[in-house]
C-alpha positions as CSV (number, residue, x, y, z in Angstrom):
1,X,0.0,0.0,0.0
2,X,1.5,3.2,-0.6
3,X,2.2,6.0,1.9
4,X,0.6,8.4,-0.6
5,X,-2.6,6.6,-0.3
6,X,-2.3,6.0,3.6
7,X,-1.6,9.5,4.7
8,X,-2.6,12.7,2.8
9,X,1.0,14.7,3.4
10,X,-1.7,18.1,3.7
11,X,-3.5,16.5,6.7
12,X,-2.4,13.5,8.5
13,X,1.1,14.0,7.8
14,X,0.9,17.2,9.6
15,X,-1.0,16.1,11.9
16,X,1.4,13.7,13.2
17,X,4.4,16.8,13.1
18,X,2.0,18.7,14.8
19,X,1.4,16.5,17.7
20,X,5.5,15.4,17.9
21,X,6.1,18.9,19.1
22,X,2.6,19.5,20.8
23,X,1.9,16.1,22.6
24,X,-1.3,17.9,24.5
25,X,-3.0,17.9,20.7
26,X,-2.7,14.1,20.5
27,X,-6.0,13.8,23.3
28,X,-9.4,14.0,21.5
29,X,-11.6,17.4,21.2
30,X,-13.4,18.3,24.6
31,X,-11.0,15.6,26.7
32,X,-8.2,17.8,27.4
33,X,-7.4,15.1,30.7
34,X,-7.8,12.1,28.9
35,X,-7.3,9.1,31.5
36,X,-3.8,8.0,30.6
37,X,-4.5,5.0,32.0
38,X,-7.0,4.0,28.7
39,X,-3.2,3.9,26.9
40,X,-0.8,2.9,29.3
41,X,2.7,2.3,28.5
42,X,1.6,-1.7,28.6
43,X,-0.4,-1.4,25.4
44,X,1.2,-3.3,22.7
45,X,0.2,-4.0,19.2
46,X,0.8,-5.2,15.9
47,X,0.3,-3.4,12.8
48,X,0.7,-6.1,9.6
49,X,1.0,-3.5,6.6
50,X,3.6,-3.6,3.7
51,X,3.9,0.2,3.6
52,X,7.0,0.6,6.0
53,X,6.6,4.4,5.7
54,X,3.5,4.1,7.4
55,X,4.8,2.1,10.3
56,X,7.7,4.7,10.9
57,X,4.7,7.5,11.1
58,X,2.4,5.5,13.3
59,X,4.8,4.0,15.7
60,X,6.5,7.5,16.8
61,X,2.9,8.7,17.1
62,X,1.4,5.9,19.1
63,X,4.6,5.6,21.2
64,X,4.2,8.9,22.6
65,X,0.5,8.5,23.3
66,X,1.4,5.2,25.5
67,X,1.3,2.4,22.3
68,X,4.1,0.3,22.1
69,X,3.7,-0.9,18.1
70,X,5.6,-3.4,16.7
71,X,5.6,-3.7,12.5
72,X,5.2,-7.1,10.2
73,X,5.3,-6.7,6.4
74,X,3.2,-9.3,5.1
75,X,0.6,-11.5,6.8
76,X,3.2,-14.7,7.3
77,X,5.4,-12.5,9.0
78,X,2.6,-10.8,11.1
79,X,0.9,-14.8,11.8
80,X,4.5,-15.5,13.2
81,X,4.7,-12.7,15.3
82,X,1.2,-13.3,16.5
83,X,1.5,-17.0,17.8
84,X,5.2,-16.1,19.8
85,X,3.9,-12.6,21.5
86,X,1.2,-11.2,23.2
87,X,-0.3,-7.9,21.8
88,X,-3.4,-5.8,22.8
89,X,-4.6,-4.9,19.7
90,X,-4.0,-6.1,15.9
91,X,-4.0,-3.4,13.0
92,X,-4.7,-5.3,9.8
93,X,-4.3,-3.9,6.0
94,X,-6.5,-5.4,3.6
95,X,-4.6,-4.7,0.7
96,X,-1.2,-6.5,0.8
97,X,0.8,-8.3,-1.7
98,X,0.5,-12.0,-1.0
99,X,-1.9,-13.2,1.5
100,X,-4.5,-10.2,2.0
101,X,-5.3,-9.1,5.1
102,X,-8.7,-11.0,5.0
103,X,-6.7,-14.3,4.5
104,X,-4.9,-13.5,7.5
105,X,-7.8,-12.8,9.1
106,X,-9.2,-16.1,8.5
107,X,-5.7,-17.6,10.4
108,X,-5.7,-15.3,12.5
109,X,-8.9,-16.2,13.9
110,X,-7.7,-19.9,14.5
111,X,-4.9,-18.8,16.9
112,X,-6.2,-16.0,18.8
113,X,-8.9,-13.6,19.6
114,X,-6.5,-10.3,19.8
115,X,-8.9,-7.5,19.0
116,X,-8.3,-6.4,15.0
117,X,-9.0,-2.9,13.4
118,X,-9.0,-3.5,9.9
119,X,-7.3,-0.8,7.4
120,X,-9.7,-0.6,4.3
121,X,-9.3,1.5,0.7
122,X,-11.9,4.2,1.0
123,X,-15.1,3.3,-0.6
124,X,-14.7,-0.6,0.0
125,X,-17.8,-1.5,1.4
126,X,-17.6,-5.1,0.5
127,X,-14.1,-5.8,2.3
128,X,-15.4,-3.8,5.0
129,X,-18.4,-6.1,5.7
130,X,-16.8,-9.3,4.8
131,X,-13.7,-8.1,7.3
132,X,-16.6,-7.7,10.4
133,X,-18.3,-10.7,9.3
134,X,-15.4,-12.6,9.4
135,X,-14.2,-11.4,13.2
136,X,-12.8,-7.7,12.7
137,X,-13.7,-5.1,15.7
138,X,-13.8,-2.0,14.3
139,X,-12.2,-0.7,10.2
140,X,-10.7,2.4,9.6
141,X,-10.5,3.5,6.1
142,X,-7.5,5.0,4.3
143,X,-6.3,8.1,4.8
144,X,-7.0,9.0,8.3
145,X,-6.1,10.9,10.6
146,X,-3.5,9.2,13.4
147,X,-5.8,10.7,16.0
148,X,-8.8,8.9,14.5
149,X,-6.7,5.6,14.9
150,X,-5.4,6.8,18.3
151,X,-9.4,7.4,19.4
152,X,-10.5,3.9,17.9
153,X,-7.6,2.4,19.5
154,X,-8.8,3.7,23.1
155,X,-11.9,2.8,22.5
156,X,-11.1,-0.8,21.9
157,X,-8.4,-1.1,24.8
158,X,-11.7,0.3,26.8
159,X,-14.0,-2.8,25.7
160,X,-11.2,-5.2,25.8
161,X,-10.0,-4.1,29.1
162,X,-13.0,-4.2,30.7
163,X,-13.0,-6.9,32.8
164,X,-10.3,-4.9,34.9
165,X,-13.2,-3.0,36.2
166,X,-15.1,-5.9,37.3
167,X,-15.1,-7.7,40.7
168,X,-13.9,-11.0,39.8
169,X,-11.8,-12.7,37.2
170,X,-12.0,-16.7,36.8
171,X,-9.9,-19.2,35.3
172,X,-10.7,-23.3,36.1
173,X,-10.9,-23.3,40.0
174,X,-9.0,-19.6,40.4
175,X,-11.0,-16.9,41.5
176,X,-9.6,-13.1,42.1
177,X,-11.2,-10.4,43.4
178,X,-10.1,-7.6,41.5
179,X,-10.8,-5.1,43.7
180,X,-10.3,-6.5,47.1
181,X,-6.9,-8.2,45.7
182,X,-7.7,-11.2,46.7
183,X,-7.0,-15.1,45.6
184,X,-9.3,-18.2,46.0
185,X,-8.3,-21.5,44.7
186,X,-11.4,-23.9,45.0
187,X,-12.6,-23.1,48.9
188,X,-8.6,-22.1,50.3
189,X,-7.9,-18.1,50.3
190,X,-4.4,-17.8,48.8
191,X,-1.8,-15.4,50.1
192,X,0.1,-13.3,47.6
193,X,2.4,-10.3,47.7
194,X,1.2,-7.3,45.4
195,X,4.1,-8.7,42.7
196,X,2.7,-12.0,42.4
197,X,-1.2,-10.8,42.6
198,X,-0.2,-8.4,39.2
199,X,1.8,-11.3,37.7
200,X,-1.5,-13.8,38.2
201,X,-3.8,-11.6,36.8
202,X,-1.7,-10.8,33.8
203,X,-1.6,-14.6,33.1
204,X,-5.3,-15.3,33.6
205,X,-6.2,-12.3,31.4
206,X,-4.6,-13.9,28.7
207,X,-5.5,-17.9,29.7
208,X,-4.3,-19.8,26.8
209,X,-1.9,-17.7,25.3
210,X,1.9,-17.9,25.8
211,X,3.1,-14.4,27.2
212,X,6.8,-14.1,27.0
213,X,9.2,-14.0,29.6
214,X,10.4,-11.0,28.6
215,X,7.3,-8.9,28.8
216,X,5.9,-10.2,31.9
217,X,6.8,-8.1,34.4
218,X,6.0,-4.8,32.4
219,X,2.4,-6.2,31.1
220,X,1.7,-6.7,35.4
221,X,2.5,-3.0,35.4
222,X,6.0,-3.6,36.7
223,X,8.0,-2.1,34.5
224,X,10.2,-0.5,37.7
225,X,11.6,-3.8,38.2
226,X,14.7,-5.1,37.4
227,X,14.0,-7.7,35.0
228,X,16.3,-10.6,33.8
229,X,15.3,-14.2,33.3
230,X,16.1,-15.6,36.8
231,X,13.9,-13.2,38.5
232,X,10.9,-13.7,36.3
233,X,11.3,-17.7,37.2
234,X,11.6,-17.1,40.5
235,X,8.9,-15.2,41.0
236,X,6.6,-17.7,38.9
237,X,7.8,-20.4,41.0
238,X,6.6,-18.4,44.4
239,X,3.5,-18.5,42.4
240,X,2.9,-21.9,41.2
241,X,4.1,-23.0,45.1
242,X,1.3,-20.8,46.6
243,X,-1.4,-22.1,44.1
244,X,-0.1,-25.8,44.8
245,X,0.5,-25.9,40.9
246,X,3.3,-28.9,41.5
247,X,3.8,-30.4,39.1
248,X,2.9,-27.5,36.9
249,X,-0.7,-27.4,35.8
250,X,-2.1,-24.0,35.7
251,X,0.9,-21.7,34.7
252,X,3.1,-24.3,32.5
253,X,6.4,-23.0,31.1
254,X,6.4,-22.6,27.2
255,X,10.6,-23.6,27.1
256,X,12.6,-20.5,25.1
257,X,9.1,-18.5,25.5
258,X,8.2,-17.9,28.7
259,X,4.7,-18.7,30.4
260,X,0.8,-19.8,29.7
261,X,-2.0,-20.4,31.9
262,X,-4.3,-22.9,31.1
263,X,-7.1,-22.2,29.7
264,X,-10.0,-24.1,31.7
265,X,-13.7,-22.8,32.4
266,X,-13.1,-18.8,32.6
267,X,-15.7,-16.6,34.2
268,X,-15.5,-13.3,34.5
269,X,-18.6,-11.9,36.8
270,X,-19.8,-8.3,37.4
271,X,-22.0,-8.6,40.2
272,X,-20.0,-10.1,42.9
């Protein structure tokens, strides 16, 4: 896709220049406080597009509105990336050389369900449509506007996220309380330090899906930490010996990856 038909240089392009030296512009109309917690530095996507140029634009963008982005080229590359790493939020072009972003679509359905915005030619209804139809959350259509994207990309992390709002998060016989920061596996109340309480919940969020060693500790929203292999292990292993996960049954080690909790029976309630 070419940048020329991605970005109008008379609008978005200066849009983005614009907000590099004026970060404040980057917040929507009328939200001048936006909750920086709807983008936190933890938010991590994928954008699968073959125009590089783009990528360059968005990610300088997006990185200083709290979105870590990370690029693929094509939709193997971007299928790879996807079933090694865990990202918040897919951006998907339609129009790519080789498998189109509706093919990858169709994959990427089979291996995850990552929230996708699709990026559409203006005026294509059909692959609009089709894209929803076939598991897309939202489309934006080319050229936008990188506060357009920035908006829909809030507004997604909102829906996604919301179960962080709610009072308890299941996974087979583990129950938290988000609020009250509190562990119950079957009918025992399990005691955990604030660390290992983050680390749990960032697991069980993403039940069945590998999150990698290396991001761990910063998607628990503990970035501050000194991170290095050994410490991530040891403080899994504090975990698994609290839950009574031995041998390893809930949070099972994915070797040269890092960790996945098994997906059983989730339930997520908002009542209590």
């Amino acid at each position: 896709m070419s940048i020329n038909r991605a970005l109008s240089p008379s609008s978005t392009a200066t849009t983005i220049r614009r907000t590099e030296h004026h970060p404040v512009d980057a917040r929507p109309r009328g939200s001048a406080s936006t909750p920086r917690d709807m983008t936190s530095p933890d938010s991590n996507i994928l954008i699968i597009d073959d125009d590089t140029r783009l990528f360059a634009l968005l990610e300088t963008y997006l990185r200083q509105n709290g979105i870590l982005a990370r690029s693929a080229c094509d939709g193997q590359q971007g299928l790879h990336l996807l079933r090694s790493n865990h990202f918040d939020v897919v951006l998907l072009d339609i129009m790519m050389p080789g498998m189109d972003g509706l093919t990858v679509l169709r994959k990427l359905r089979n291996i995850s369900d990552v929230p996708v915005i699709m990026l559409t030619a203006k005026g294509e209804d059909t692959d609009r449509v089709v894209g929803l139809e076939l598991g897309a959350d939202d489309y934006l259509s080319k050229p936008f506007n990188p506060r357009e994207l920035l908006a829909r990309l809030r507004a997604v992390l909102r829906r996604t996220r919301g179960a962080l709002t709610r009072r308890q998060l299941g996974v087979a016989d583990v129950v938290v309380d988000l609020e009250g920061r509190q562990v119950r596996r079957g009918s025992l109340a399990i005691e955990l330090t604030g660390l290992e309480f983050d680390v749990l919940v960032t697991l069980m969020q993403r039940a069945g899906r590998v999150v990698p060693r290396s991001d761990l500790l910063s998607l628990a929203g503990r970035g501050d930490s000194v991170v290095n292999d050994r410490t991530v292990d040891v403080h899994v292993s504090h975990l698994r010996k609290k839950l009574n996960d031995d041998p390893p049954r809930l949070i099972r080690t994915v070797r040269g990856v890092g960790y996945v909790f098994a997906k059983g029976d989730a339930m997520e309630d908002g009542h209590g």
